[in-house]
N, C-alpha and C positions, 0 to 999 in steps of 0.2 A: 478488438476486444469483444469477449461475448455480452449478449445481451444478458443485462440484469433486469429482473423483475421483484420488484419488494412485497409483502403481504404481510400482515400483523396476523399470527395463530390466534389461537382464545388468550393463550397464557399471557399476548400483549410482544410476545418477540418478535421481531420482523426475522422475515424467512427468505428464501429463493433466491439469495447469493448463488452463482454458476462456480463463484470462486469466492473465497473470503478471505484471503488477504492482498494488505496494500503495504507499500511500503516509499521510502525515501533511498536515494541516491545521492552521490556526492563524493567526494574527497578533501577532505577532511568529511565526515557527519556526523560522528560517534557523540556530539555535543549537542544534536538535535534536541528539541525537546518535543516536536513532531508527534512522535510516539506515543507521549505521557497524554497530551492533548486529545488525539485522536481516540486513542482506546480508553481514557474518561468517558469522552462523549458516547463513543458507541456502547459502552456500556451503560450508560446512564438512559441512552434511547433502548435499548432492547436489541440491540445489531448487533447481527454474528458476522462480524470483522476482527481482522488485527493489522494492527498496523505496526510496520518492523523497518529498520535500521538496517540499508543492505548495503558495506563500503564499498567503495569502487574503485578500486586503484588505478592507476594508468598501464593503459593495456587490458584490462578487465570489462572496460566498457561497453563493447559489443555481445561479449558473455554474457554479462549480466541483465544487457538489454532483451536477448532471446529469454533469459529465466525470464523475467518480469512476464514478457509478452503471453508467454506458454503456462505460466504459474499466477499470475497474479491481477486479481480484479483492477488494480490500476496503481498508478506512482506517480512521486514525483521527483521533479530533480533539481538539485540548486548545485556549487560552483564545485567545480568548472565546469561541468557539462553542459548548463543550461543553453548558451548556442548550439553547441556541437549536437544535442540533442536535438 
């Protein structure tokens, strides 16, 4: 993962995300509420993130691992992959 470095502008936004988005994995996850939480909060502080819903079906898991890795400031992952991850 690349480094991140944060700084607040004048305007009060925090800046210097290498990447700005994060995301959830899972199967089933389309019922997260992950999302709504996250992107309150980072809007609420000034953070140029998003945070997204990215399903994982079986057989999809290694796909989606490389996006995340190459695309995405960071994630997380609940079931079933949370071992196998």
């Amino acid at each position: 993962m690349p480094d991140i470095e944060l700084y607040r502008t004048d305007s009060g936004k925090a800046m210097g995300f290498t990447m700005n988005k994060l995301a959830i994995i899972g199967d089933p996850v389309s019922h997260s509420h992950s999302p709504k939480i996250h992107n309150f909060i980072s809007k609420r502080l000034g953070l140029d993130y998003r945070y997204e819903i990215l399903e994982t079906p079986p057989g999809k898991l290694e796909d989606n691992i490389k996006l995340l890795k190459s695309e995405y400031a960071g994630f997380n992952v609940t079931s079933p992959y949370k071992i196998e991850v």
